[in-house]
C-alpha positions in Angstrom: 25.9 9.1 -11.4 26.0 5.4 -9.9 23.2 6.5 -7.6 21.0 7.9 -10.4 21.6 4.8 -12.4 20.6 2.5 -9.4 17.5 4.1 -9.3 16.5 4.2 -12.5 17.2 -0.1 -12.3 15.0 -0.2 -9.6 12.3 1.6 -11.4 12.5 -0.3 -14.1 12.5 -3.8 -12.6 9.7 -2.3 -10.3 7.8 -3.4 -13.4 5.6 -6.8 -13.5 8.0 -8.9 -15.9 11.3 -9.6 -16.5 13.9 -7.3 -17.8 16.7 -9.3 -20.3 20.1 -7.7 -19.3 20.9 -6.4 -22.6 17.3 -4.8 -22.4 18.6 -3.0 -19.4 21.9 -2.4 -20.9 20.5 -0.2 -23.6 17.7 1.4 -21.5 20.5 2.5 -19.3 23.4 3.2 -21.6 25.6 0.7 -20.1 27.8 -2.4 -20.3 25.8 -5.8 -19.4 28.8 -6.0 -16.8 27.8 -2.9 -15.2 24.2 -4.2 -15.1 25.3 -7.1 -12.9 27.4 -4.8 -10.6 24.8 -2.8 -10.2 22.1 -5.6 -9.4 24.5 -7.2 -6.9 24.6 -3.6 -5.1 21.1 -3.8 -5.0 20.9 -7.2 -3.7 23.3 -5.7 -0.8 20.8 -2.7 0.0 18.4 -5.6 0.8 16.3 -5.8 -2.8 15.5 -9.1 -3.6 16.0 -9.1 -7.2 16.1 -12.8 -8.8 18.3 -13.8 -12.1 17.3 -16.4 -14.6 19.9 -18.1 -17.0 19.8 -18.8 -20.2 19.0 -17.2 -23.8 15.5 -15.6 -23.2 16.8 -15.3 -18.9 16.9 -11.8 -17.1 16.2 -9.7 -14.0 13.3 -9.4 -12.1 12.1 -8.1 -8.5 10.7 -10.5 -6.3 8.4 -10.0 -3.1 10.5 -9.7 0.0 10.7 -9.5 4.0 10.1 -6.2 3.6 8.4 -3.4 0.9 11.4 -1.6 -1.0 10.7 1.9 -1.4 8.1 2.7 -4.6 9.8 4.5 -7.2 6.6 6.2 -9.5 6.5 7.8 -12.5 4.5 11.2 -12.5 1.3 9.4 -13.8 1.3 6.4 -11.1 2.1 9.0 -8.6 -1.2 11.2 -10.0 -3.0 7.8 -9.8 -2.4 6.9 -6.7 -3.5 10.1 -4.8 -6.4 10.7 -7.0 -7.4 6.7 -5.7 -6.8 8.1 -1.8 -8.5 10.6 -2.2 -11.7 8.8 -3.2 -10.7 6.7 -0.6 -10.9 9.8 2.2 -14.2 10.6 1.1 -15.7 7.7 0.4 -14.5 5.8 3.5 -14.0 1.9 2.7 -14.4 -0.5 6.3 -11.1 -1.7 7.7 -8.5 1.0 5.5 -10.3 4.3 6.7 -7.1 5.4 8.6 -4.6 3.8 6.5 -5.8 5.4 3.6 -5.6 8.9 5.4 -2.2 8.4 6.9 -1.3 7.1 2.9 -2.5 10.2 1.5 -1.1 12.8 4.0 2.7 10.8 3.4 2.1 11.2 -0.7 0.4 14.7 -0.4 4.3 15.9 1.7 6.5 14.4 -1.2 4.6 15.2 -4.6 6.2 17.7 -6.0 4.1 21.4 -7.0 2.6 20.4 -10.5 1.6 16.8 -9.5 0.3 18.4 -6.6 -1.9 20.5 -9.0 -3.0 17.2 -11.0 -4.6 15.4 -8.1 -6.3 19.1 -6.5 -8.0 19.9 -10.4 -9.0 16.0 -10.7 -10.3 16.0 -7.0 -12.5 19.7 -8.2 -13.6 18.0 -11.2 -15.5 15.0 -9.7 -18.8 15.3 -7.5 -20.6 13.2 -4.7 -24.0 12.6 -5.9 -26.0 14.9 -4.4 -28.0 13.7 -0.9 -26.0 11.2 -0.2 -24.8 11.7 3.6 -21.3 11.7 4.2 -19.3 12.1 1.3 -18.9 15.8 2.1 -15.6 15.9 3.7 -12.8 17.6 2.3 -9.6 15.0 1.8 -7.4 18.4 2.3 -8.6 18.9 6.1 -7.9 15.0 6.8 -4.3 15.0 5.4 -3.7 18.4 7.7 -5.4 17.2 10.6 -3.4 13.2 9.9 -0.4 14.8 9.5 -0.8 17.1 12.8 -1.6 14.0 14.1 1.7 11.5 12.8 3.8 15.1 13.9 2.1 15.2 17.6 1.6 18.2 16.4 -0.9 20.8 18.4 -3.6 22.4 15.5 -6.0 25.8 15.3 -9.5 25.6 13.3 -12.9 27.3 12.7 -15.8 24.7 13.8 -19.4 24.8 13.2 -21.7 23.3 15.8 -24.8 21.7 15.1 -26.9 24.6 16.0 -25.2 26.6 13.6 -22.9 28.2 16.3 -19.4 28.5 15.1 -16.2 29.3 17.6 -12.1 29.1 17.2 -11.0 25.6 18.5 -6.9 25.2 20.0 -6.6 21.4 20.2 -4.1 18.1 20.2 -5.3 15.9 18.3 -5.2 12.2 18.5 -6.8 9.9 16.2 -9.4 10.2 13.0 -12.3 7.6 13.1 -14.7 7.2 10.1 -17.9 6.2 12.2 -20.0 4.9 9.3 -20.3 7.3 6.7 -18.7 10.1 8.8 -15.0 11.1 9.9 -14.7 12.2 13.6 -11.7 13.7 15.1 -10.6 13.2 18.5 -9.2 15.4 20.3 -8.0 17.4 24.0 -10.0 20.8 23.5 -7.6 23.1 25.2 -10.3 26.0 25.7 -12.9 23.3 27.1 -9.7 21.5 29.2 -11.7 18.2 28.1 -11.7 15.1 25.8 -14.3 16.5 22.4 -15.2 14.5 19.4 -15.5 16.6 16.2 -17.2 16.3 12.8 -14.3 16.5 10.0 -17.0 18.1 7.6 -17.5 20.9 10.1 -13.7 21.9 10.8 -12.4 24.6 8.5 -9.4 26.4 7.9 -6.9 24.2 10.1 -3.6 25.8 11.1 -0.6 23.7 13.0 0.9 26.0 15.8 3.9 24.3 15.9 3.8 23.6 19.7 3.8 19.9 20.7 1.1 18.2 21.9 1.1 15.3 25.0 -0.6 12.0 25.1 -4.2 11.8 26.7 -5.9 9.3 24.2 -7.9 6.2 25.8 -6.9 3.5 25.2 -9.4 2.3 22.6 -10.2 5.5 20.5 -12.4 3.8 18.3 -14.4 2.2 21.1 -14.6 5.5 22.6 -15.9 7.4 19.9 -18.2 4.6 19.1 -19.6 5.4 22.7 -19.8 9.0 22.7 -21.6 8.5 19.0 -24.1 6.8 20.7 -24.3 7.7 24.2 -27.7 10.3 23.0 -28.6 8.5 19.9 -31.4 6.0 19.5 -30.7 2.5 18.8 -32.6 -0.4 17.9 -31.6 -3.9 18.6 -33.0 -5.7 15.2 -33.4 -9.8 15.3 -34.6 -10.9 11.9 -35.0 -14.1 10.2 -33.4 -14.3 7.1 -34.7 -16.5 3.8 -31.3 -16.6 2.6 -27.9 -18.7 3.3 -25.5 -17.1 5.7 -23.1 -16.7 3.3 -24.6 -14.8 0.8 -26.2 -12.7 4.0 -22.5 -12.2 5.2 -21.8 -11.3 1.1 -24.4 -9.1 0.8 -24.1 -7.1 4.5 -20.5 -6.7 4.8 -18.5 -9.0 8.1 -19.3 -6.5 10.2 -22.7 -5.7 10.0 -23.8 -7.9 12.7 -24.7 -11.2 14.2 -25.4 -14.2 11.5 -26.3 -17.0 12.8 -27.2 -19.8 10.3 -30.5 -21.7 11.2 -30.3 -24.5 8.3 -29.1 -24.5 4.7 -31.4 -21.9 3.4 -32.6 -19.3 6.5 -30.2 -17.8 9.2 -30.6 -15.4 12.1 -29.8 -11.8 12.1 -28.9 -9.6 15.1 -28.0 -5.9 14.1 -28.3 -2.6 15.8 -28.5 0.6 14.1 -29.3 4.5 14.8 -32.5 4.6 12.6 -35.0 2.4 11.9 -35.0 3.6 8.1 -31.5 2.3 7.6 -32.3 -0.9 9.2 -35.0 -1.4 7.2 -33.3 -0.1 3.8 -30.7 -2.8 4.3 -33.0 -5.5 5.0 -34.8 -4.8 1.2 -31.7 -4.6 -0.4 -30.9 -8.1 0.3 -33.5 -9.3 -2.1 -35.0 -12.0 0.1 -37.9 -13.0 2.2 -37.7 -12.0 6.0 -39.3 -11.9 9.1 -39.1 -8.9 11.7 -38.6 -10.5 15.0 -37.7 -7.3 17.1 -37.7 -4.7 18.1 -41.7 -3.9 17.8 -40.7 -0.3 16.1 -38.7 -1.8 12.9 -42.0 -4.1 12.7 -44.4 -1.5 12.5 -42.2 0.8 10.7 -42.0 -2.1 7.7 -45.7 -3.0 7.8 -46.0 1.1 7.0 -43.5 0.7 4.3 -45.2 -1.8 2.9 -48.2 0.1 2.9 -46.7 3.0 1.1 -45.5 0.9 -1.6 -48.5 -1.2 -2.3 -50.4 2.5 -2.7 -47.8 2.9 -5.2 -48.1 0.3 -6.9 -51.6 1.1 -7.3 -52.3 4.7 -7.8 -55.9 5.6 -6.6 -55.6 3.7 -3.1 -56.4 6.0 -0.3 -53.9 6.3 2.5 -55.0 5.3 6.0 -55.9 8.7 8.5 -53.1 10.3 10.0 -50.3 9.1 7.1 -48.4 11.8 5.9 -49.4 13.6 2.2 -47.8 11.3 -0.8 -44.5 12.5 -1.3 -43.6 14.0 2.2 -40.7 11.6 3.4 -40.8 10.7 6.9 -38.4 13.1 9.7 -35.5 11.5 10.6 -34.5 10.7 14.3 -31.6 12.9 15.5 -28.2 12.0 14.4 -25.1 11.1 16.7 -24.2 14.4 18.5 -21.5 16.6 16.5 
């Protein structure tokens, strides 16, 4: 019964305020002597709950060395996975593993009908449609996260590129999201060789059970990041910017590439990128004046993009030989292999 009662304390000065002690007392159906035993036992497990005197004085928890365990109601619990899972398929820069490794934890300890919340909110929301990467299923990254936390070796369906699927035995090491993608890296067993796979291609993923042993580089991400882009196209963009550095940094994320300031009001840009499109897409949403420096494609590929939207701004204007029927969007250069 103590136990039960210590944990219903800690939920409750969990809260953001501060608890009177004959608040507590009556919330818990106890003396306001028992509510100071039981915050000293607290204070001995390591919580650092603080005590102010007076008439209107009381209990609260303060931030410590380290986090106490969360203690969550059914809704906060519901909340919390529902906001992972966004975060798995919507992957946000610097949390992309964290948020995985979050949600496979949660997903282990939620007990059957939360469970059943978070899977009938995660059906009733959809990705808008055509927009790249938001396909992946948040189920096959908690299985394939928690394989990965267990060193555990996992079974799956995969479908190539070409449409080709096959049965893949594999250890897996680390999950990268690579943009608006999540990769998994792994030792294919059947290939006897390091393979990078696309989450939104693996299906049905089984753990065997068996072990796996540690052959991961050094630098996963820098690995992937090469094998992304070891058959891919890249341009090296330098563009002069008619905007302060700040609100170029503010308005392309820190790591979008080099910013150099030139004065108060201009600054140097040095990005690389797979497609020219997306180079050029971010470059218009920044809203300000700029000039293409390299490489010659992304300067011919904007003067065309100019083009097509001075036509439509005025309907009637006849586009040059050669341009592709109004309407027909341009082919897009091959993707990163898998």
């Amino acid at each position: 019964m103590t136990s039960l009662r210590l944990l219903s304390l800690l939920s409750l000065l969990q809260t953001p305020r501060e608890w009177p002690g004959g608040e507590l007392a009556e919330r818990l159906g106890v003396s306001r002597r028992t509510i100071r035993r039981d915050v000293e036992r607290l204070r001995d497990l390591g919580y650092p709950v603080a005590a102010s005197m007076g008439a209107d004085g009381g209990y609260r928890l303060v931030a410590g060395t380290a986090m106490p365990p969360l203690l969550l109601d059914d809704e906060e619990a519901v909340a919390i996975a529902v906001g992972l899972v966004t975060a798995a398929r919507h992957p946000v820069q610097g949390i992309e593993e964290a948020s995985v490794r979050a949600l496979a934890k949660l997903e282990q300890v939620l007990p059957a009908r939360l469970r059943h919340r978070v899977t009938s909110l995660g059906a009733a929301t959809v990705p808008l449609p055509g927009v790249e990467g938001f396909d992946v299923d948040p189920g096959r990254l908690t299985a394939l996260a928690v394989a990965i936390a267990n060193r555990e070796r996992v079974r799956f369906r995969y479908l190539a590129a070409d449409g080709a699927g096959s049965a893949r035995l594999v250890d897996p090491y680390r999950l990268v999201a690579a943009g608006r993608r999540w990769y998994l890296l792994a030792h294919d067993h059947d290939r006897d060789d390091r393979r990078l796979f696309r989450v939104d291609r693996i299906d049905d993923v089984r753990a065997t059970g068996a072990r796996t042993t540690t052959r991961e580089p050094d630098d996963p991400a820098a690995y992937v990041a090469a094998k992304l882009y070891a058959g891919a196209p890249t341009y090296e963009a330098v563009v002069t910017l008619h905007a302060p550095a700040e609100d170029v940094t503010r308005g392309l994320g820190a790591n979008s590439g080099e910013i150099t300031p030139l004065d108060g009001r201009t600054c140097l840009l040095r990005a690389s990128a797979d497609t020219l499109d997306w180079l050029a897409f971010r470059l218009i949403t920044l809203g300000c004046e700029f000039e293409v420096r390299e490489p010659p494609e992304l300067v011919e590929h904007v003067r065309a993009l100019a083009a097509r939207l001075t036509r439509a701004s005025a309907p009637g204007t006849p586009a040059p030989a050669g341009s592709p029927p109004r309407g027909t969007p341009r082919s897009r250069r091959a993707a990163p292999p898998r």
